[in-house]
C-alpha positions as CSV (number, residue, x, y, z in Angstrom):
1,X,0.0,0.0,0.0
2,X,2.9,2.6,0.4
3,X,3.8,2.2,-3.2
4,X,-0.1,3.2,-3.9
5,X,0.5,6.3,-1.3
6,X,4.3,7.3,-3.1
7,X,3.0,6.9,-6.6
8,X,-0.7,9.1,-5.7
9,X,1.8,11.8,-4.0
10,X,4.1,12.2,-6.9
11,X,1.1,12.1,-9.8
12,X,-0.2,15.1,-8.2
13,X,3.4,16.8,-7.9
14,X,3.1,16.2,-11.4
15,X,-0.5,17.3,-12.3
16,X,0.8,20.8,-10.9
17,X,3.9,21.1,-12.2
18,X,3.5,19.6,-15.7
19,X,-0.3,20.6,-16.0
20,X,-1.2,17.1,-17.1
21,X,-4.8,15.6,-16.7
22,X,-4.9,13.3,-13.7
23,X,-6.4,10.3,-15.5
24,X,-3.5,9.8,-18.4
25,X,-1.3,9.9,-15.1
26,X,-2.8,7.5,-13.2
27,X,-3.1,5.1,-15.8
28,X,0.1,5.4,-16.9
29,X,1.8,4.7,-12.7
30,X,-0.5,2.3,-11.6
31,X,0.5,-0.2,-14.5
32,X,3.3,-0.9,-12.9
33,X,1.1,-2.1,-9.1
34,X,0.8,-5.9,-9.4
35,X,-2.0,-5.6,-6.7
36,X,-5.7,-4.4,-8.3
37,X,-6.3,-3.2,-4.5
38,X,-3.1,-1.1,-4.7
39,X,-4.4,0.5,-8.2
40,X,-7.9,1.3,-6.9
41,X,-6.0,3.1,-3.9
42,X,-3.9,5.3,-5.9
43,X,-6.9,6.0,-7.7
44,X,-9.0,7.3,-4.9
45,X,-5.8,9.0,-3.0
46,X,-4.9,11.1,-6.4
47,X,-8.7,12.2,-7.0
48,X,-10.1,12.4,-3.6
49,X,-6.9,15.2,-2.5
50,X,-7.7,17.1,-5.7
51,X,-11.6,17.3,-4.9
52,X,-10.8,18.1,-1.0
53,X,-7.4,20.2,-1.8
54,X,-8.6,23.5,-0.2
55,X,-10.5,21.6,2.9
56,X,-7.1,19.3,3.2
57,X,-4.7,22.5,3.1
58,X,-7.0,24.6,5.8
59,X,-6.8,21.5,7.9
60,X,-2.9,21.4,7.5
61,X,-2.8,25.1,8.1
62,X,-4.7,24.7,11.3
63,X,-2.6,22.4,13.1
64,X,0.3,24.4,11.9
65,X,2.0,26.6,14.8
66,X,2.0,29.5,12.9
67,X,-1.3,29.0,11.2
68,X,-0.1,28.8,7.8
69,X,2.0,25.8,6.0
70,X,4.5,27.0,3.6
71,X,6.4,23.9,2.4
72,X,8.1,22.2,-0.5
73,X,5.7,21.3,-3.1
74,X,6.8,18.1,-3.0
75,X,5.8,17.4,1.0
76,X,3.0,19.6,1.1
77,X,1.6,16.9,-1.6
78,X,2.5,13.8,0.6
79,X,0.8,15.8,3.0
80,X,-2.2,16.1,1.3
81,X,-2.5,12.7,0.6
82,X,-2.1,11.5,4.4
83,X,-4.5,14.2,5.3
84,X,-7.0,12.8,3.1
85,X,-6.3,9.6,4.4
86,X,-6.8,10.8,8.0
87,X,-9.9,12.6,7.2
88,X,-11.8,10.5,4.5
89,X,-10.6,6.8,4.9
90,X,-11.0,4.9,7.6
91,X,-10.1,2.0,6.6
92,X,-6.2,3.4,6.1
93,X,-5.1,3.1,10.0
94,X,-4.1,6.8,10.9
95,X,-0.2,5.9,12.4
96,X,0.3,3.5,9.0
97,X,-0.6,7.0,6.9
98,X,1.6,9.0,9.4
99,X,4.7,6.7,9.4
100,X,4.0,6.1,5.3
101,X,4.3,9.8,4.9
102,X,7.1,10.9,7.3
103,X,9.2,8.2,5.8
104,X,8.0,9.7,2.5
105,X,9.2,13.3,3.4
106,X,12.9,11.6,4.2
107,X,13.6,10.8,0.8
108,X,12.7,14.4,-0.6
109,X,14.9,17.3,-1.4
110,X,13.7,18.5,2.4
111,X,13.6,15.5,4.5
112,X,14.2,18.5,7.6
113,X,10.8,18.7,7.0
114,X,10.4,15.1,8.1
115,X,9.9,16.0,12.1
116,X,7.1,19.0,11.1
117,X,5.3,16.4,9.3
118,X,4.9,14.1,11.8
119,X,3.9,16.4,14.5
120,X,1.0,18.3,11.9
121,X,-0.2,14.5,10.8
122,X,-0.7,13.6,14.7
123,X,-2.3,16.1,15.4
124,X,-4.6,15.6,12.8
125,X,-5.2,12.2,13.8
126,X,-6.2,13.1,17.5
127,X,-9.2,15.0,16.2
128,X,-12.4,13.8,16.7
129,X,-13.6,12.7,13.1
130,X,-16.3,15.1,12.6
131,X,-13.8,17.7,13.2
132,X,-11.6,16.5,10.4
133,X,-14.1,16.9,8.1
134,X,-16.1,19.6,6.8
135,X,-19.3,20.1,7.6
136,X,-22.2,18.9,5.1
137,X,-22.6,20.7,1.7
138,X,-26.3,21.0,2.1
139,X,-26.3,22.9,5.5
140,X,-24.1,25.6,4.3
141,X,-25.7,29.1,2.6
142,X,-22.6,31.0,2.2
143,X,-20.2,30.3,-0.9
144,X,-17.0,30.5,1.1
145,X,-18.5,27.8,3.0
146,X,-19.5,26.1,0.3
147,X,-16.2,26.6,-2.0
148,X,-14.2,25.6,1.1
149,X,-16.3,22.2,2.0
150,X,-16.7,21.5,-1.8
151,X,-13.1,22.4,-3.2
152,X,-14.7,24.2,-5.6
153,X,-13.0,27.3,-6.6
154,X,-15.2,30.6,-4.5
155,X,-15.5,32.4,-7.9
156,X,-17.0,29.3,-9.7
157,X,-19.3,29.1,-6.4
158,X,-20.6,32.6,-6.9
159,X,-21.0,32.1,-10.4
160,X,-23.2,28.7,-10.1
161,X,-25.4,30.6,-7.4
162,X,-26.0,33.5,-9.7
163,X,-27.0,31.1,-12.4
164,X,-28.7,28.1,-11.2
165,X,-29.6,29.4,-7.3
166,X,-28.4,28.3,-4.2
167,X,-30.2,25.0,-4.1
168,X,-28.9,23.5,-7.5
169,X,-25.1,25.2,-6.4
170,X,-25.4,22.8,-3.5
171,X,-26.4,19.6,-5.2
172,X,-24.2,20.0,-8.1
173,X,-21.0,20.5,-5.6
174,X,-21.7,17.8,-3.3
175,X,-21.7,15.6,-7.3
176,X,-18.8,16.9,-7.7
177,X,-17.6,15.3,-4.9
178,X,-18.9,12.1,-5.4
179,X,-17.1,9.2,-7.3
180,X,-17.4,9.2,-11.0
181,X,-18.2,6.0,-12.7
182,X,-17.5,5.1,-16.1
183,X,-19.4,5.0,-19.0
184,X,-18.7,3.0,-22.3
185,X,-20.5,4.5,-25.7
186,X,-21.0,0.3,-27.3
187,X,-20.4,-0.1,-30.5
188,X,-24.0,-0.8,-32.0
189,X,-22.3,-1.1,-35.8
190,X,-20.1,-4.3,-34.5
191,X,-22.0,-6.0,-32.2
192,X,-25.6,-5.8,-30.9
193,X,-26.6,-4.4,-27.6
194,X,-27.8,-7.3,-25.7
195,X,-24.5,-9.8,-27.2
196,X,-21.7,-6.9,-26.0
197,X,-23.7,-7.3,-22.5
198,X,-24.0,-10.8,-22.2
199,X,-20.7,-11.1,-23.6
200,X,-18.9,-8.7,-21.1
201,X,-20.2,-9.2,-17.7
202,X,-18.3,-6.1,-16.3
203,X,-20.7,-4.4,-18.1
204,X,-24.4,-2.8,-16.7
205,X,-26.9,-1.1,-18.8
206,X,-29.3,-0.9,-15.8
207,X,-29.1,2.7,-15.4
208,X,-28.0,3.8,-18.7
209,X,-30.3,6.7,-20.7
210,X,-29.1,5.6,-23.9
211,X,-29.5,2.3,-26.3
212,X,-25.9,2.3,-26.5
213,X,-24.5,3.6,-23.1
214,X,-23.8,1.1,-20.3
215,X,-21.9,1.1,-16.9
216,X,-18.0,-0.1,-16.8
217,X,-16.5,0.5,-13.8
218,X,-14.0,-2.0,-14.3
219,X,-10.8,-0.7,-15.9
220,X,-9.4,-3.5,-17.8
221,X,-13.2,-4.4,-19.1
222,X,-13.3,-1.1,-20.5
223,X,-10.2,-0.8,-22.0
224,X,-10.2,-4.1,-23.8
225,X,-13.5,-3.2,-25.3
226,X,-11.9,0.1,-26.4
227,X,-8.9,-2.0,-27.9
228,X,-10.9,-4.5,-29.4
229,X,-13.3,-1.2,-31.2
230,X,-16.1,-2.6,-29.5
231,X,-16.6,0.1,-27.4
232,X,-15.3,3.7,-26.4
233,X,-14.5,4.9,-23.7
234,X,-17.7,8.3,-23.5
235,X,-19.2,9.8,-20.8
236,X,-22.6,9.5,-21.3
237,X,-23.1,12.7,-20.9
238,X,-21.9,13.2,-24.5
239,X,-23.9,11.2,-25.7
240,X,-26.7,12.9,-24.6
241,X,-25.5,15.8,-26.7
242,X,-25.5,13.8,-29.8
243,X,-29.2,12.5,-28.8
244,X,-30.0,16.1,-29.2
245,X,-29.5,16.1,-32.8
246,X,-32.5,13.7,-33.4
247,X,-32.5,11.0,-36.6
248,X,-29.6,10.9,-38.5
249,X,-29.4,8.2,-40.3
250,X,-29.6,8.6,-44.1
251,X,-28.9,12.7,-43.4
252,X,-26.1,14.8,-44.3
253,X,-24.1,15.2,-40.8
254,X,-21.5,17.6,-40.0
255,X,-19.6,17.7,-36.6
256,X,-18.1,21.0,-36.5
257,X,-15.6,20.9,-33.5
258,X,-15.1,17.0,-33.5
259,X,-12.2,16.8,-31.6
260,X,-10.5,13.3,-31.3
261,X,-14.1,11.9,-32.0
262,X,-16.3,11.0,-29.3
263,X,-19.4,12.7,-30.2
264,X,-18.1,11.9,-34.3
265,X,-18.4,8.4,-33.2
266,X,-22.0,8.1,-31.9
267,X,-22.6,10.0,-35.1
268,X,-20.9,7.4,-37.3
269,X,-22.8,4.8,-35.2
270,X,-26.2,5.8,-35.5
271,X,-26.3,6.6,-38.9
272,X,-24.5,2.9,-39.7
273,X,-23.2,3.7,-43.2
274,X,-25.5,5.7,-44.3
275,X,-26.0,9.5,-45.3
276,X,-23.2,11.5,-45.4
277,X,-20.4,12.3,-41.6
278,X,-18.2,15.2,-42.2
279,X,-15.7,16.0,-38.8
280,X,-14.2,19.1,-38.6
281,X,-11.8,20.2,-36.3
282,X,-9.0,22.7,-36.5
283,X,-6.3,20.3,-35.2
284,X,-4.9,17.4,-37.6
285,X,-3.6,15.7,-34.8
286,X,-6.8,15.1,-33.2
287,X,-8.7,14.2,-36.7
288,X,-5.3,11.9,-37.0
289,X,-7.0,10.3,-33.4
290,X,-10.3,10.3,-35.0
291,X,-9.6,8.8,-37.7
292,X,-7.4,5.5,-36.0
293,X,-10.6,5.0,-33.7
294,X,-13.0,5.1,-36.4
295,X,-10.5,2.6,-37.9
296,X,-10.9,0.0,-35.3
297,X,-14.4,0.6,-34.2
298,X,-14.8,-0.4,-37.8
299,X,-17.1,3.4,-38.7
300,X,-16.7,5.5,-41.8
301,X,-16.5,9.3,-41.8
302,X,-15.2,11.9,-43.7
303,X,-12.6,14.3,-42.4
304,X,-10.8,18.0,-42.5
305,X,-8.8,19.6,-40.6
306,X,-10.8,23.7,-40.5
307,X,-11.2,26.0,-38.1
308,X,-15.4,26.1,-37.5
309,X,-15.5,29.6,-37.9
310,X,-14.0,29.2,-41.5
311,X,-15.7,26.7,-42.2
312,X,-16.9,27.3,-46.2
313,X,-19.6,25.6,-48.1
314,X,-19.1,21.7,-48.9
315,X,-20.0,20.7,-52.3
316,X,-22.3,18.5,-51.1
317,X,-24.9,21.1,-50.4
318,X,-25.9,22.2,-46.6
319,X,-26.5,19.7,-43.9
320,X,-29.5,18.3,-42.1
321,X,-27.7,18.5,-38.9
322,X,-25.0,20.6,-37.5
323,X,-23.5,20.0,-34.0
324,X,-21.3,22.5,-32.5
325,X,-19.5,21.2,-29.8
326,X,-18.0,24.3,-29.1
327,X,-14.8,24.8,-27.3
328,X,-15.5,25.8,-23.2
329,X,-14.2,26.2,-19.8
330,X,-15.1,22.8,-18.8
331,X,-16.7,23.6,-16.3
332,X,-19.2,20.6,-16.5
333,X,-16.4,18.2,-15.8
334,X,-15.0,19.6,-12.7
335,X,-16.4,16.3,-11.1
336,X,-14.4,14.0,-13.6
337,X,-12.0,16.3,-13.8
338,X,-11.1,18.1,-10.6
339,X,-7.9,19.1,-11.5
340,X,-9.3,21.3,-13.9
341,X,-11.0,23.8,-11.0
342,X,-7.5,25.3,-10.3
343,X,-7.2,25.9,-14.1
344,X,-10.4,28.1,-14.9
345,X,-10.5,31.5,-15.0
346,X,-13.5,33.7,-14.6
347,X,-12.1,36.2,-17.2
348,X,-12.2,33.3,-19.3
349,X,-15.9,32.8,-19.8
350,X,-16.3,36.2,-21.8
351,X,-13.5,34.9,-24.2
352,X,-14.9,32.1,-24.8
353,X,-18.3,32.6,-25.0
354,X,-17.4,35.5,-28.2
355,X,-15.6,32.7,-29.7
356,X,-19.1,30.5,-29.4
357,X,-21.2,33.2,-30.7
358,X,-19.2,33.3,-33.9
359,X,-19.0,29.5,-34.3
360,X,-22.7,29.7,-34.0
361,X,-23.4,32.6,-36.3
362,X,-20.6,31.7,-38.8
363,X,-22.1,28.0,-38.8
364,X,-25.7,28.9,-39.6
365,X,-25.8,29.3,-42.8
366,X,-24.9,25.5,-43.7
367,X,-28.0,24.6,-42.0
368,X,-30.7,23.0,-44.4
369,X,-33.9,24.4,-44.1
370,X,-35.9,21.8,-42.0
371,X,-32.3,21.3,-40.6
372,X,-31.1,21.2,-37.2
373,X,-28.5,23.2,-35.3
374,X,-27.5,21.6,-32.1
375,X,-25.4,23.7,-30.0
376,X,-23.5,22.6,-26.9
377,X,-20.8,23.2,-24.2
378,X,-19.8,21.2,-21.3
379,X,-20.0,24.1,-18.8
380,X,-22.4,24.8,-16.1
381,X,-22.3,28.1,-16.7
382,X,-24.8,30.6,-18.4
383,X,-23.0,32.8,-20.1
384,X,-21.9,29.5,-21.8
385,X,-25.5,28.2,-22.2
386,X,-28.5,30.3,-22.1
387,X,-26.8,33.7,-22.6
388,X,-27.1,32.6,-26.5
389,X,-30.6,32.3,-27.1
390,X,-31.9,35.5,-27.8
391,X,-28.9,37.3,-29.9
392,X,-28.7,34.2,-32.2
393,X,-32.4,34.0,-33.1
394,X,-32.6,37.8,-33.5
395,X,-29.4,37.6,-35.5
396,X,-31.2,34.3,-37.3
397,X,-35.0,35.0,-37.5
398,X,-34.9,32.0,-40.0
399,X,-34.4,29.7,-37.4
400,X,-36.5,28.8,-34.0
401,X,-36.2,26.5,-31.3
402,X,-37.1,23.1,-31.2
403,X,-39.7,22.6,-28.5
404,X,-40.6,19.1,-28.4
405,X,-37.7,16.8,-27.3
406,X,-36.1,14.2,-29.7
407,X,-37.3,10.4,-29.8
408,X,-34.3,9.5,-27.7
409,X,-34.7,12.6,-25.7
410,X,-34.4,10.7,-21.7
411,X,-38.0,11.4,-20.0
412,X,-36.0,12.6,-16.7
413,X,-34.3,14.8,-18.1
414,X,-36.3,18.5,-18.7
415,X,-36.3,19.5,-22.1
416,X,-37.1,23.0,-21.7
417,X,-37.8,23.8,-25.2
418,X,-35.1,23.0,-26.8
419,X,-32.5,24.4,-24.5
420,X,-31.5,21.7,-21.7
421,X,-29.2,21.8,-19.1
422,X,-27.5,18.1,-18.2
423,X,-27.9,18.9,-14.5
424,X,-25.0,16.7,-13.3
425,X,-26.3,16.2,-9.6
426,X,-29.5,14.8,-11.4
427,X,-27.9,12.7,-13.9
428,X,-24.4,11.1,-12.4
429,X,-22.8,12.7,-16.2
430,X,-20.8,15.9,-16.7
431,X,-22.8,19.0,-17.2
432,X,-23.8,20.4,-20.2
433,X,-25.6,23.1,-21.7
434,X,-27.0,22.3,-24.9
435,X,-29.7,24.6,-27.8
436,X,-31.4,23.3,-30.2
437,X,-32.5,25.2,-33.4
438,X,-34.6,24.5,-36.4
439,X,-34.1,26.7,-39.7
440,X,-37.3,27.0,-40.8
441,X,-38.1,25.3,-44.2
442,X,-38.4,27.7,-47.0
443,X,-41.6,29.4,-46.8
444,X,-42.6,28.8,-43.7
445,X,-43.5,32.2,-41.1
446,X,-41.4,32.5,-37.9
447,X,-45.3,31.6,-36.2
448,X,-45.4,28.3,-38.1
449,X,-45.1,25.2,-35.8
450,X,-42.0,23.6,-35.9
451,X,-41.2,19.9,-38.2
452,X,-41.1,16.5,-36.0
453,X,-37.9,15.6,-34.1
């Protein structure tokens, strides 16, 4: 288990200093634990300290002397993690997570520090439990309270209560701090639903919201269904996005901002060789991804490499459905993703919510009339979301919204008129604001009723 403890330590050392995303590193270390139990420690050490960083380093700072903890990176992240096991798991025994982290601390550039750690980590470990832990998300009204109990960033906090109300802030940070399970998109063009299931026991479709979604908590199940391109990797809150869209089969399809391809795929998926997939994206490299994936998983699409905002007409005539997945803070996956709340800026959102407006605008008039325009970020907030309705539909009185939800539209999940919000406390998935417009076939006055999902 100290191997699990040294290697969770050093990933977040890493995930600071390097930037990198916290899942690529864990995979990557844990390969080399023989021990599954070891894995699914370093697992829960590395994301657990990142979703309780600012709770962990208050609770450091308060057992400091001088009230504040100003340490080598290094230690202050073995301290982290043996404050998170002395706070959160009580199955570690508190003097194996001391001694596991003082020894720890000797083999750093400032084992001196090794005697400081000790005495903060025992002290720690006479508390009573309820008062190494912060009090419960739900009782709290006041977003310093609620930033510091959900290691949510206080900015991010004030933001979600101006925009979704104090309520929804509360149940969408305590998801945040829950556990994130993992979701597989199956590959419907390979293999049918109920064979991948019976096929893969690892697998459960019992609460999935989508024909081709289902549950794989188990690493190695998923991975080898990614390998063998019987699955991918998705969470399934993407997919819901792509559900948006309605039919596609047998329609001219373009994903605008496809990425490496995980939307693209669903695409590619449902419409099973038919119609027509253009994926746009203004990096090769990631198409290069896209394109390898698609390989395996045995889909066809067509690709090129463009910036969606110069994005030009395709010989092929306009499409039946656009999506814009447009580029976002992220804010949706800060559950997933914690590592990413200490990389958002609020100054940020203005940025990039110009840059959607333009995609959306630019992207428009490729739209076939009786066409669909699916809009989406994975960000909880707003300005991201909502904040686009009314200048795009008074900048394109041609197009409305689409009120009645499409046929694989999840009955849970509130439509509101074409302009949903994946509520990620509701649904277990990242967040995601999604709009969804129809041009209005030609003739048609902005009071006609709008054309069938």
């Amino acid at each position: 288990m100290s191997d699990a403890r040294a290697i969770a330590s050093r990933i977040l050392t890493r995930i600071t200093r390097e930037r990198a995303f916290a899942a690529a590193l864990i995979e990557a270390e844990t390969n080399r634990l023989t021990d599954p139990r070891d894995a699914a420690l370093c697992h829960e050490l590395v994301l657990g300290v990142l979703r309780h960083r600012p709770w962990l380093d208050a609770l450091l700072q308060r057992v400091s002397r001088r009230g504040t903890l100003d340490v080598d990176p290094q230690v202050h992240d073995i301290l982290r993690v043996a404050a998170y096991q002395l706070a959160f798991l009580d199955r570690v025994p508190a003097h194996a997570a001391v001694k596991t982290a003082v020894d720890q601390v000797r083999h750093t550039p400032a084992p001196r520090l090794a005697s400081l750690s000790n005495a903060l980590l025992r002290a720690i470990s006479r508390m009573t439990p309820e008062d190494r832990r912060p009090a419960p998300i739900e009782q709290l009204a006041q977003p310093d309270d609620i930033a510091l109990a959900s290691g949510l960033p206080p900015w991010v906090v004030q933001r979600l209560i101006a925009d979704r109300g104090l309520d929804a802030t509360r149940r969408i940070a305590q998801a945040f701090q829950q556990p994130s399970h993992r979701f597989v998109r199956l590959n419907l063009h390979r293999e049918t639903r109920d064979a991948l299931l019976r096929a893969h026991p690892g697998l459960n479709a019992a609460n999935a919201r989508l024909p081709w979604s289902a549950q794989a908590d188990d690493r190695q199940t998923a991975r080898h269904l990614e390998d063998e391109g019987l699955a991918a990797i998705q969470d399934e809150g993407s997919g819901l996005v792509v559900a948006a869209l309605g039919d596609v089969a047998h329609r001219r399809v373009l994903d605008a901002c496809a990425g490496r391809g995980g939307k693209s795929g669903t695409l590619a998926m449902q419409m099973n060789g038919t119609g027509y997939l253009l994926c746009a994206d203004k990096k090769p490299n990631k198409l290069e991804r896209l394109r390898f994936d698609f390989q395996r998983q045995q889909l066809s699409a067509h690709t090129i490499a463009v910036d969606a905002r110069s994005f030009s007409a395709d010989p092929g005539g306009p499409f039946d459905r656009i999506l814009v997945d447009a580029p976002c803070t992220g804010s949706g996956t800060m559950g997933r993703r914690p590592e990413i709340r200490w990389r958002l800026a609020e100054a940020d959102i203005d940025t990039l919510a110009a840059l959607q407006a333009d995609m959306l605008h630019h992207l428009a008039q490729f739209v076939a009339p009786g066409g669909r325009l699916v809009f989406a970020t994975c960000s909880l907030f707003a300005a991201e979301h909502t904040a686009h309705l009314a200048p795009f539909l008074a900048r394109h009185p041609d197009f409305q919204r689409v009120l009645a939800p499409p046929p694989l539209w999840p009955a849970d999940i509130p439509w509101q008129e074409g302009a949903p919000f994946i509520d990620p406390s509701m649904t277990g998935t990242d967040g995601y604001g999604i709009l969804c417009f129809e041009r209005r076939p030609a003739g048609r006055s902005a009071n006609h009723p709008q054309g069938t999902p």
